[in-house]
N, C-alpha and C positions, 0 to 999 in steps of 0.2 A: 472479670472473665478469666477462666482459666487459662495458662498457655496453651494447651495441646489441648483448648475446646475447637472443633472446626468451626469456622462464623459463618461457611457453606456447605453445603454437603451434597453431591450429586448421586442420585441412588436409581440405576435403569432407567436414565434419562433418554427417550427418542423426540424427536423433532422432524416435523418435513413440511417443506412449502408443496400442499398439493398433494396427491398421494404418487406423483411420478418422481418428486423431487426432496426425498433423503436426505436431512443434514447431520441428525447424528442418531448414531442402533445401539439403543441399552449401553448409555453409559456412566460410567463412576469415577470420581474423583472428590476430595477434600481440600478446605483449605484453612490452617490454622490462623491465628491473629500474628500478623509480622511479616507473615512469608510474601513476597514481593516475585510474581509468577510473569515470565514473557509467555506470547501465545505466539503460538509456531503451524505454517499449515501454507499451504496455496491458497492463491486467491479462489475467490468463490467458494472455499471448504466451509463457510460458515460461521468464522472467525466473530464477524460481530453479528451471527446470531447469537453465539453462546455469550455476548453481553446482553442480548435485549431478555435471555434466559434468566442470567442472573440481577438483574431490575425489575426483573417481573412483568416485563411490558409487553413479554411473550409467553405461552405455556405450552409447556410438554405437552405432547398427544401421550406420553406415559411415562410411568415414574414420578419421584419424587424429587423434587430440588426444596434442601431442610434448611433454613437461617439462622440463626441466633436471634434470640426474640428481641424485637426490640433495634434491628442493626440497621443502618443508615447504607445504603448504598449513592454512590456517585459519577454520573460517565462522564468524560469531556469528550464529546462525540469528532470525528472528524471536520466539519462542516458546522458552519454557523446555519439553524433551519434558516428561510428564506422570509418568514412572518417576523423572525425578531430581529431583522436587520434594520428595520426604523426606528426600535429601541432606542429611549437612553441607558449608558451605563446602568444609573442608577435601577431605572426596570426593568433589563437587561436581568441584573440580579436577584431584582425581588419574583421573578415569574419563576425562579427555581425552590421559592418558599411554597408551600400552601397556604400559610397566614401572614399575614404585613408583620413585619420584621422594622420596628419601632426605630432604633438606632442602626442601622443599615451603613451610614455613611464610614464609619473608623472601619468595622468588617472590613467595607470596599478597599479600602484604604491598604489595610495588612495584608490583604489577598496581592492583590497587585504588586504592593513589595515583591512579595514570593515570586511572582512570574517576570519581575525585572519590566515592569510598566512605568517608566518612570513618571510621577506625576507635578509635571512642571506647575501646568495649572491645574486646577479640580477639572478632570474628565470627567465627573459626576454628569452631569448634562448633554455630552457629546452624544451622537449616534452613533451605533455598532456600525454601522454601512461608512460611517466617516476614518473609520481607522483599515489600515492597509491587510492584506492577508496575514503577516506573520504578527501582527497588532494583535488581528481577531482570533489569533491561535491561543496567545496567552490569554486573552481574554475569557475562552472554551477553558480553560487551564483551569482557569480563577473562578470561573463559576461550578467548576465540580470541589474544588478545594472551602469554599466559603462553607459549602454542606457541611461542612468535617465529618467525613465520612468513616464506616469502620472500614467500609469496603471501597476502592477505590478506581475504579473501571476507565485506563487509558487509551483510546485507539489512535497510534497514528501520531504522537503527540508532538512528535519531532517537523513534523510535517511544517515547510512555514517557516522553520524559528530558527534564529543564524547563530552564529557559534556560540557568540554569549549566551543566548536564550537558551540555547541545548546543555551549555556548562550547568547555568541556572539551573535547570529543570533538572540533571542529573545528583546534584548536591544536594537538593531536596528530596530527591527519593535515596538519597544514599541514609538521610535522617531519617528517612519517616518511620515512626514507631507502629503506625496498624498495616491493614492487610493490600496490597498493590496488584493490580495487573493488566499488562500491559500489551498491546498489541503493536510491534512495529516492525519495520523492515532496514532497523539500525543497528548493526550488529554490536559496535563500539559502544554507543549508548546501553545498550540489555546489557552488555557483559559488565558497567561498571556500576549494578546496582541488583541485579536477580538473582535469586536463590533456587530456580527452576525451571521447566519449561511444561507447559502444558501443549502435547504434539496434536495437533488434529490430523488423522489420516482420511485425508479426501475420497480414497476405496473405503476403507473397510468402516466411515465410520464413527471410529472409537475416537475416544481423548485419552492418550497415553501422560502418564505423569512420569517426570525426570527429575532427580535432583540435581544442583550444579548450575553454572550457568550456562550463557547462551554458546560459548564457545564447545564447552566439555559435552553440551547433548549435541550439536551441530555433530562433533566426532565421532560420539556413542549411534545417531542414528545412521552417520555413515560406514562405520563400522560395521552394525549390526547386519545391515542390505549388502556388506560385501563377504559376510560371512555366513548369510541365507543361500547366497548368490553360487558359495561354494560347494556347498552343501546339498544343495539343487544340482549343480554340476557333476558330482559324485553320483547321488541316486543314482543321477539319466543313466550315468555308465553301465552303472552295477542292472538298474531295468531293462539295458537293452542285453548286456549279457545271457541274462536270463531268459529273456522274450527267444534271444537265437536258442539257447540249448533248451529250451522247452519246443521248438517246433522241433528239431532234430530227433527229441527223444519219444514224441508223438509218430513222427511218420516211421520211429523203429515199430511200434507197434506192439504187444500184449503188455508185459508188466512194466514196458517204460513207460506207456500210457500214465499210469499213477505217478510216476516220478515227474513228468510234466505238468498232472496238473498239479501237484502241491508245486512247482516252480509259477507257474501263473499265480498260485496265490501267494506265494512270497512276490510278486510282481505287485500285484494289487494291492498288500499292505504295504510296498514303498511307495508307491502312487499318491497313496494316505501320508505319508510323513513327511512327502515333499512339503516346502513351504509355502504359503501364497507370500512372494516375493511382492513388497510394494511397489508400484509403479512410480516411483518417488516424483517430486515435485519434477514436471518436466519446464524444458524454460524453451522461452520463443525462438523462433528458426533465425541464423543469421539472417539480415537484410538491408539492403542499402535505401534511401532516400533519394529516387532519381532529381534531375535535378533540369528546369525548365529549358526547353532548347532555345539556340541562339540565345546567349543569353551573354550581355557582351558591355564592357565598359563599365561606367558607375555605374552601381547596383543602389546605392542608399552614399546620402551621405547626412550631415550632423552639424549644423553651427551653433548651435546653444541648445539651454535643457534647464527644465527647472526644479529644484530638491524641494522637500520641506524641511526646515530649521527645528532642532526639538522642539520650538515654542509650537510649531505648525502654522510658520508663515514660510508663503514661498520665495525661492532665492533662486536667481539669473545667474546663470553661469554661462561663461563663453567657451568651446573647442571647435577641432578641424578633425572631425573624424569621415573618412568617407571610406566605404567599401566595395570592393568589387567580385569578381566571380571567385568562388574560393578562400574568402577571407573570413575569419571567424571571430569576433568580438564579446569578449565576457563582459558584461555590467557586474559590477560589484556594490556594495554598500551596505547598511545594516538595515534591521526590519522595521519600517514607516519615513525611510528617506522618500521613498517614489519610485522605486524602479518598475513596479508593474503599473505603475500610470501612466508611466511615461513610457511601457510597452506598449500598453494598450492604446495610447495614441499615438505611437507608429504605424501600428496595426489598423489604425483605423482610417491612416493619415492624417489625422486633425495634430499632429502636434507640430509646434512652432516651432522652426529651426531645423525641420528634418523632412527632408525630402528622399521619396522611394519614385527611382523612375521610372516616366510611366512603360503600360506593358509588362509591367515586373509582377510575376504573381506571388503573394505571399501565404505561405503556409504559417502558420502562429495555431502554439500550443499554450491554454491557459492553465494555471494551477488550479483553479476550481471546474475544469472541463468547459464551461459555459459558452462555448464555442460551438460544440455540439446540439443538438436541438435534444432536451430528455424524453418530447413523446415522441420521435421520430423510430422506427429498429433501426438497427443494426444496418441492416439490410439496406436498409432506401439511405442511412447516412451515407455510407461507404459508394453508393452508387451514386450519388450529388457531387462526391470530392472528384470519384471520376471524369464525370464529364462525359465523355463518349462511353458507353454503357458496353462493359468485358463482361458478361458472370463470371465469366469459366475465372478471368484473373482474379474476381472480386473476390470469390470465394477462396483461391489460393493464397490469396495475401493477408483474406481473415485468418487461414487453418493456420499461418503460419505465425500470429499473434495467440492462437490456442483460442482463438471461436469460431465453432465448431458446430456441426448439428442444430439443435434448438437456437442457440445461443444468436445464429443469424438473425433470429425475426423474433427477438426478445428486445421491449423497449432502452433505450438507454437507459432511460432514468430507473428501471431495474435491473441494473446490472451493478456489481461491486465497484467501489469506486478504482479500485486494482484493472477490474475491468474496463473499465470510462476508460482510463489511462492507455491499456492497449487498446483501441478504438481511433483513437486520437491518433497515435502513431500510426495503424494502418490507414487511417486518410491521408496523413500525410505521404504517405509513401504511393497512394492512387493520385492524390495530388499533382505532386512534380512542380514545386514552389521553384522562386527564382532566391527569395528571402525569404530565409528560416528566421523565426522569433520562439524563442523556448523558454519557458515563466517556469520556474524549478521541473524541469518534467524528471524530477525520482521521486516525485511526491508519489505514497498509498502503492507504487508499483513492488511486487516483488525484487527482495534483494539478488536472487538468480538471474534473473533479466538483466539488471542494468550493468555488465560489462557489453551485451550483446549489444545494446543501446547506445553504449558509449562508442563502440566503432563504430556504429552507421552514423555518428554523428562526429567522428572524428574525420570519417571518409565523405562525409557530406562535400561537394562541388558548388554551392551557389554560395550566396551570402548569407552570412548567420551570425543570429545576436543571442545570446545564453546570458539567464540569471538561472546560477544554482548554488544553494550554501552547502553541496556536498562534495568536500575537496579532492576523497578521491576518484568521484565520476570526474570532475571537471581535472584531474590528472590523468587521466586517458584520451581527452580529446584534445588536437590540436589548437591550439589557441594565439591568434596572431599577434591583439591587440586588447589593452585591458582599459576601462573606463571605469576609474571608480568615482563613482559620486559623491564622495564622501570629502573626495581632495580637494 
């Protein structure tokens, strides 16, 4: 394959869910063998439509999207589906063949290397649903990479995976010899492996192509909007100037008449030259996390807890951790110790050794959402966390997550998973929890969002337990007490 053949080629490509709902109007873009592309855009812009575009598993209502004949495409989707979580490994990998793949087991074997799986025993046999969220990330990892793909479609891939795993995953694409692209909301990670960005604009649309990485376009597009911005500003001047001495020279009357109205038409072609300024990615309204009244004395406390050992046998460990109104505690540890099992049975009070006391209402946010009910809207979720039934609140607390209009009475389980995430947050905050429990919540969220996130839960008032492997959200919020599991 040539260098400067494209492996894709997007030629007046539109797309829309429905004919009310526009994802992308006549657009173009190329991508050569090597070029390693972040995608750039707000939630909901359509971000992982344009993967299901270029796998084919969606089509343009027009245009052409051209391939290289012959070219392998591969996604490692956000989410493991729900039907291959009783998988084993080993079928787990074969369902991504069309035909049985004879020697299968070394593949699994070298894939897993790569995604820093370490295989103490043959996982060959295990279940998907047996290994922890950042397990089954590498796992999504491994099953797009086994393809060996020309084209390599990543959403999210950060999502899950703790420092080692993201070191891993970045040194491998700093290697990789074919074509990459990637959707996430890491800015560190993009900038230490892409050659571009491909911008989706949420108004107008288009897929704007940038070279450079994730930092140098970040600048160029904030640049660009403040130098529209200026520009804009200028016309207005010069149009109202105009607009005044064009009525003055009207109401003089006989030959200023003509001199007005060639000023109206110099009006009207600046009108034309103003720019449609982007309404750039806006981010969620500040907000705080109220916080259960009376709410007073031990909140939670901790006397033992149990890990899994790399082998995946469990291990008894003793502490004295207890909390009270106000106190905040990060769990720490790497990905398949147990930290979100042993949330989830806080959360659910079935875990030994840990007592939430009673009356204490607990809000807990999961990293796969599933908290949430996916057929329920918007609408009736956000109205259940309440309790005593606001609209008028209900709806301000959504706008103020950026759902909006339709978006109220649109199912969960169609909504981006960017989405899920603010949904989550606004229940909690209709909630009024005594114990906060937070299972990575920067997972799929836009990266604008999460300082706003970071103070309301820096300013959080009850008790609160955080797993997050993103060091600098978890540097902005207050942090009392640290438990790592690992020690």
């Amino acid at each position: 394959m040539a260098r400067e053949e494209s492996v894709i080629r997007f030629e007046k490509v539109s797309f829309e869910y429905g004919h009310n709902k526009p994802i992308l109007d006549e657009v173009d873009f190329s991508l050569r063998r090597g070029m390693k592309m972040a995608v750039m855009g707000q939630n909901g812009a359509g971000k992982s439509t344009l993967f299901a575009l270029m796998t084919g598993e969606k089509k343009p209502e027009s245009g052409e999207i051209h391939r290289v004949h012959g070219m392998k495409v591969a996604t490692a989707a956000q989410v493991i589906p729900r039907e291959k979580m009783a998988l084993t490994v080993r079928e787990f990998f074969q369902s991504y063949f069309s035909e049985k793949v004879y020697d299968i087991d070394p593949k699994i074997d070298a894939v897993l290397e790569v995604v820093n799986l370490k295989h103490h025993e043959r996982l060959h046999d295990r279940t998907i649903q047996s290994f922890s969220g950042g397990q089954q990330a590498r796992l999504l990892l491994a099953s797009a990479l086994i393809q060996d793909p020309d084209l390599l479609l990543l959403d999210e891939p950060t999502n899950n995976l703790d420092t080692a795993g993201i070191a891993h995953l970045t040194q491998f694409l700093v290697d990789y010899d074919k074509t990459c692209v990637v959707i996430s909301h890491d800015a560190e990670f993009l900038n230490a492996f892409t050659t571009g960005v491909l911008y989706l604009d949420v108004f107008t649309r288009k897929i704007e192509q940038y070279p450079g990485n994730y930092h140098d376009v970040q600048r160029d597009i904030l640049a660009r909007i403040e130098r529209e911005n200026r520009k804009n500003a200028q016309l207005e001047k010069k149009i109202q100037e105009n607009k005044d001495k064009a009525n003055f020279f009207a109401q003089k009357g006989g030959k200023m008449r003509l001199v007005a109205k060639k000023m109206r038409t110099e009006v009207e072609e600046m009108e034309e030259e103003k720019v449609d300024v982007r309404k750039e990615d806006r981010t969620i309204r500040p907000f705080s996390i109220p916080v259960q009244e009376d709410l007073g004395g031990v909140v939670f406390s901790l006397s033992s807890y149990s890990v899994l050992s790399p082998k995946g046998k469990p291990i008894e460990k003793k502490v004295a951790i207890s909390l009270r109104k106000n106190n905040h505690l990060l769990l720490r540890g790497p990905n398949g110790i147990g930290k979100s099992t042993l949330l989830e049975a806080i959360a659910r009070g079935v875990a030994e050794g840990a007592t939430i006391t009673e009356g204490v209402k607990v809000g807990y946010y999961r990293q796969d959402f599933s908290t949430l009910d996916f057929n329920q809207t918007v609408f009736d979720a956000l109205l259940q966390a309440m309790g005593k039934p606001d609209e008028q609140r209900l709806r301000s607390v959504a706008a103020s997550f950026l759902i909006t209009g339709d978006t109220v009475y649109t199912k969960i389980g169609n909504l981006s998973e960017g989405q899920k995430g603010l949904v989550a947050f606004a229940s909690l905050v209709l909630e009024r929890p005594g114990l906060l429990i937070l299972d990575e919540p920067t997972n799929h969220i836009n990266f604008r969002h999460l300082p706003i996130i970071a103070k309301a839960l820096d300013q959080y008032q009850g008790a609160m337990i955080l797993v997050s492997h993103v060091p600098e959200f978890v540097a902005q919020i207050r942090i009392d007490d640290i438990l790592d599991l690992e020690k």
